[in-house]
C-alpha positions in Angstrom: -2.2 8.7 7.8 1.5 9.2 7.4 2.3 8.3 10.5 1.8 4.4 8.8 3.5 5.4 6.1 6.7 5.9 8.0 6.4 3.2 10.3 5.9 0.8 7.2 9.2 2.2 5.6 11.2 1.3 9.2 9.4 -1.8 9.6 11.0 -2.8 6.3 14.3 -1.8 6.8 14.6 -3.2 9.9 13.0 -7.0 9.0 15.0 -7.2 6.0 18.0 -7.5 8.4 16.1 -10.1 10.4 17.7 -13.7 9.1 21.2 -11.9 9.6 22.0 -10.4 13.3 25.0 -11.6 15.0 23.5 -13.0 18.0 21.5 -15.8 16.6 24.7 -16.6 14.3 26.9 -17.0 17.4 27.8 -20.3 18.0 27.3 -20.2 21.6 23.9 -19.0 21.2 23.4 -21.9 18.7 25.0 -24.8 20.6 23.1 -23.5 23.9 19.4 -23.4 22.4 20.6 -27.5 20.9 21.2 -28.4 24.2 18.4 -27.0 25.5 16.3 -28.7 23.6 17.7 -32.1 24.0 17.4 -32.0 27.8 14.1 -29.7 28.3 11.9 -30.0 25.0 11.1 -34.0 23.9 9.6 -37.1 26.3 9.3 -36.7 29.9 10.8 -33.1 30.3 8.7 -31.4 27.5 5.4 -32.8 29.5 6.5 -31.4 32.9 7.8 -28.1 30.8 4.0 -27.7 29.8 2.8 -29.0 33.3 5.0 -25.8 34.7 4.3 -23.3 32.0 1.8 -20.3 33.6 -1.2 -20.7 31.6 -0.9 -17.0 29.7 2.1 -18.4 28.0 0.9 -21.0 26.4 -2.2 -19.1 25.2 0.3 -16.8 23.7 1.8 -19.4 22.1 5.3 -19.6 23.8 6.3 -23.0 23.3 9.7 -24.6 25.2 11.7 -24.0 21.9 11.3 -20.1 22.5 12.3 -20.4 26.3 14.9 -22.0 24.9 15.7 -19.7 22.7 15.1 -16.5 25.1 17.6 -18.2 27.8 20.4 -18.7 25.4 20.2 -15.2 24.1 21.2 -14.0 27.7 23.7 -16.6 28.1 24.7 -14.6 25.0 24.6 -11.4 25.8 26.4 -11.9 29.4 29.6 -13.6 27.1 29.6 -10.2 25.2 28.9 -7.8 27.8 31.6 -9.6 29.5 34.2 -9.4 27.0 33.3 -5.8 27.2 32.0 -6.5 23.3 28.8 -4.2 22.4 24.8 -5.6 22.5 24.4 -8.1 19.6 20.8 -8.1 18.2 19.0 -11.5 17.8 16.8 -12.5 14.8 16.7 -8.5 13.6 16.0 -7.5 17.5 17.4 -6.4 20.4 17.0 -8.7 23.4 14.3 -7.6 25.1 13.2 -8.8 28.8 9.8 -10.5 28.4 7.2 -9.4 30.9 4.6 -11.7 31.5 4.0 -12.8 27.8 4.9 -10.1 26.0 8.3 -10.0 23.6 9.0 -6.2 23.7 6.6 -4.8 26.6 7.3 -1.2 25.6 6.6 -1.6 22.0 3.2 -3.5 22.8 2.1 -0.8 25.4 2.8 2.1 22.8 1.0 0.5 20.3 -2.0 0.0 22.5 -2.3 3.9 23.1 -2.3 4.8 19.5 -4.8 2.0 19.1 -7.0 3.8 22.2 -5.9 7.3 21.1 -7.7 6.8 18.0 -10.8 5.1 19.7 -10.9 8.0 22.1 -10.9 10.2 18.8 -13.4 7.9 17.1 -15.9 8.4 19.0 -15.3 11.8 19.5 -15.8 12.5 15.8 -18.6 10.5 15.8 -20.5 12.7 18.4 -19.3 15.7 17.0 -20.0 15.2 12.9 -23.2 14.4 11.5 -23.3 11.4 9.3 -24.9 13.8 6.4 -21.4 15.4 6.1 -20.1 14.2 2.7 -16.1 13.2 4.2 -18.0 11.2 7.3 -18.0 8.0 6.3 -14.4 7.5 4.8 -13.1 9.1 7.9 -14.9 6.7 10.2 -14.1 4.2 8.1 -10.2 5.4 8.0 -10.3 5.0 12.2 -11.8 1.3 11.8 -8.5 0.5 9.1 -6.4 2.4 12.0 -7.8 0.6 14.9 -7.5 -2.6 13.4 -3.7 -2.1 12.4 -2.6 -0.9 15.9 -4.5 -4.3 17.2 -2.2 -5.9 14.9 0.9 -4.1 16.2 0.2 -4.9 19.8 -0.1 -8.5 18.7 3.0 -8.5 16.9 4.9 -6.8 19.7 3.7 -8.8 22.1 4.4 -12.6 20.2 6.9 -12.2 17.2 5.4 -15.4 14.6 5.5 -15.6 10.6 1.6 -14.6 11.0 1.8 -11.5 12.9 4.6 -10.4 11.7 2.6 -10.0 8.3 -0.6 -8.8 9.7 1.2 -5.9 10.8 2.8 -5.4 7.3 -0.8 -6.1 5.8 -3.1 -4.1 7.9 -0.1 -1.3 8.2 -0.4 -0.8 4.0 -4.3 -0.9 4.9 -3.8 2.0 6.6 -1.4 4.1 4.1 -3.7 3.1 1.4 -6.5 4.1 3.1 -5.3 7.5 3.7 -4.1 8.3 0.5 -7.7 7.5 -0.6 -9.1 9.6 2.3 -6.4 12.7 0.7 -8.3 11.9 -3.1 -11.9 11.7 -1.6 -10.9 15.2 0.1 -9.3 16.8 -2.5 -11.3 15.5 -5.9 -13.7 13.0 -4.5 -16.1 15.5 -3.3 -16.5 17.2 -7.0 -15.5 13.9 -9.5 -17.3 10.6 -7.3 -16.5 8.3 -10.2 -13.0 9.2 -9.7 -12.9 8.7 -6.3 -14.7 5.4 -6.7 -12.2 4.0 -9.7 -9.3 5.2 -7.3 -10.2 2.7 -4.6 -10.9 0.3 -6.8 -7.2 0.6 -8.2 -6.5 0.3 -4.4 -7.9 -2.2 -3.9 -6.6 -3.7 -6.7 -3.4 -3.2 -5.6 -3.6 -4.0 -1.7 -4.9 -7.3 -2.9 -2.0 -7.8 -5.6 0.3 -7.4 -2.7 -0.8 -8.9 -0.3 -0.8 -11.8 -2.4 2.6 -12.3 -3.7 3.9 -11.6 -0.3 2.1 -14.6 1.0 1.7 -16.8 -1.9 5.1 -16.5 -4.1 7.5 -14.9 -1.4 7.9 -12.3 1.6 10.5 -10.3 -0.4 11.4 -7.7 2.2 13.1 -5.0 -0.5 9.7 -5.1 -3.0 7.9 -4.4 0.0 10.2 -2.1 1.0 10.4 -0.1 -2.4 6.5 -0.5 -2.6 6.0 1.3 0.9 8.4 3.9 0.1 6.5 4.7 -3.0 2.9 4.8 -1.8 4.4 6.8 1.7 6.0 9.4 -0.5 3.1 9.6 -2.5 0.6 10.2 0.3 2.9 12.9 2.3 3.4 14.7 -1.2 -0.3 15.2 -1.5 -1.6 15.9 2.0 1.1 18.5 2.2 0.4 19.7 -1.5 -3.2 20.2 -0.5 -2.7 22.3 2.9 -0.4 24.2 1.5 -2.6 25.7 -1.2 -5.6 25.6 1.5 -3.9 26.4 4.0 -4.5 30.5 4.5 -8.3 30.1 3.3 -8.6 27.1 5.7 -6.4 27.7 9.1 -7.3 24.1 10.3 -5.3 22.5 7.0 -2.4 23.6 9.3 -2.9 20.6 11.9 -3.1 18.4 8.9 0.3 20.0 7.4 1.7 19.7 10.9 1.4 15.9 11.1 3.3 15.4 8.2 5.9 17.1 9.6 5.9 16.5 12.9 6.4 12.7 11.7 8.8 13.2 9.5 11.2 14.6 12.2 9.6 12.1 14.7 10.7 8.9 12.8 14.4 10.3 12.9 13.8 8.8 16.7 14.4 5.3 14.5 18.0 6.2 13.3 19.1 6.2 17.1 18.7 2.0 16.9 20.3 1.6 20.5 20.2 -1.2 23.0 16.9 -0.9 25.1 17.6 0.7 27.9 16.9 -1.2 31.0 16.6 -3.8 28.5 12.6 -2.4 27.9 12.7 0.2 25.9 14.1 1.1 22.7 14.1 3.9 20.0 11.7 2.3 18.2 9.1 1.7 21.3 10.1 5.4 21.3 9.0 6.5 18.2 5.8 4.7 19.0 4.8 6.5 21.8 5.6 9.7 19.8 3.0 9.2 17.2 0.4 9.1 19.9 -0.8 12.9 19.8 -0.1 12.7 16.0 -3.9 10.4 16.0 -5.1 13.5 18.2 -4.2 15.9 16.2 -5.0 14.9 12.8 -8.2 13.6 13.8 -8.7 17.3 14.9 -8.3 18.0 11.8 -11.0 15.7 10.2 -13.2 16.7 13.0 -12.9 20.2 12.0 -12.4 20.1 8.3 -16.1 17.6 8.2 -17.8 20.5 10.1 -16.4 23.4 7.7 -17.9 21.1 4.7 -21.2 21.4 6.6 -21.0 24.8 7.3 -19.9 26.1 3.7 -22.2 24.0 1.5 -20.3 26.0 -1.6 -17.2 24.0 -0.4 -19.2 20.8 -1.6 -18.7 21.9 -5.5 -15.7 24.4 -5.3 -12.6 22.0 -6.2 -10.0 22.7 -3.4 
């Protein structure tokens, strides 16, 4: 839930500084990756440079312009650290040491758990709800939106390309507007259908609005940013609206209210924004891992706010 909506808002922020980092404007860095390329990536050398290349990498599609570029950004970074200058980041990024084929190893990991943390509480819910609970399948259906954004992530963190650079962006507002839908479906969905059922449609309207001039006119990094910091606000504001006037005739509003906050505070991790250490792992592979019992426990939540629905069938037609 809000844990996308904050990670959307840093996401953001961070790429829009992406075309401008001092590293990659260096002209040591740029000199370095030119020559590199003249003697390693055209005729004879680029064939034995694929010959040579372990078969993983080129499935990941690292090509000899990106070793290029990867060597030269330690050439780099050994001139600064030399001149006892601080870490420059490269292309909005810190440099990173690759392991095996992925770009920020600690990043990628993180993202796998939350992806497997909310597998793990997937299927719990699924074994634990009955599908005739009334919240059952936007909730299922809010852990398939999840699942397929943290796949996204990993991929991202793993191979930073144009592409999944913007399926993380894309799937990521999936998410947010998904869970805002999931907070309308709770809170007036279960009384007013057809207003739960125009709302996605605006949703949907609007994901697919988005999505589209982001790909077709232009990636503008501040509208995107302005757009996620709306719809984030948004969805926090109502969640926490809604467990704070539930939240002493339902206790278990308090795990949802404690998400909210908990991520709020957690995503302050992001304003640290120093130079991975042991050149692996960062503050933003940091605040990554911390979101990991945030799936737990607001899963918890649905898993226990689904079986009160059941329980109390007057809940069904009492507006909360």
């Amino acid at each position: 839930m809000a844990v996308s909506a904050a990670r959307l808002v840093l996401l953001a922020g961070a790429a829009a500084l992406a075309s401008a980092s001092q590293g990659d404007r260096e002209p040591v860095y740029r000199d370095c990756v030119l020559r590199c390329e003249e003697r390693n990536c055209s005729g004879g050398a680029l064939k034995h440079f694929r010959s040579h290349q372990p078969i993983y990498m080129s499935l990941a599609g690292w090509t000899c312009r990106d070793d290029c570029k990867y060597a030269c950004m330690w050439v780099t970074v050994g001139l600064y650290l030399q001149e006892g200058h601080r870490v420059p980041q490269f292309h909005g990024k810190w440099p990173f040491f690759r392991f095996l084929f992925f770009q920020e190893p600690a990043s990628a990991v993180a993202s796998f758990l939350n992806g497997l943390a909310s597998l793990v509480m997937l299927c719990r819910y699924r074994a634990s709800v009955p599908a005739t609970c009334p919240m059952y399948h936007t909730c299922v259906a809010f852990a398939w939106v999840s699942l397929n954004a943290w796949f996204w992530s990993t991929v991202f963190h793993t191979r930073d390309t144009e592409l999944t650079e913007k399926m993380d962006y894309f799937c990521a507002s999936a998410v947010i507007l998904h869970s805002i839908y999931l907070c309308c479906v709770r809170t007036v969905g279960l009384q007013r259908p057809a207003v739960a059922g125009a709302f996605r449609g605006l949703l949907l309207l609007l994901l697919t609005a988005h999505v589209s001039y982001l790909s077709l006119v232009r990636f503008d990094y501040g509208y995107n940013l302005v757009v996620n910091v709306a719809i984030g606000l948004a969805n926090v504001a109502w969640w926490l609206a809604w467990c704070l006037r539930n939240g002493r005739r339902l206790p278990h509003t308090r795990k949802c209210a404690a998400v909210v906050l908990l991520l709020q505070g957690l995503s302050l991790l992001e304003l640290l924004d120093f130079p991975p250490l042991f050149w692996v792992l960062d503050a933003h592979a940091l605040w990554h891992f911390s979101t990991i019992p945030l799936h737990v426990l607001f899963f918890r939540f649905l898993e226990d706010d689904s079986l009160y629905l059941l329980r109390e069938p007057a809940a069904k037609s009492k507006l909360d």
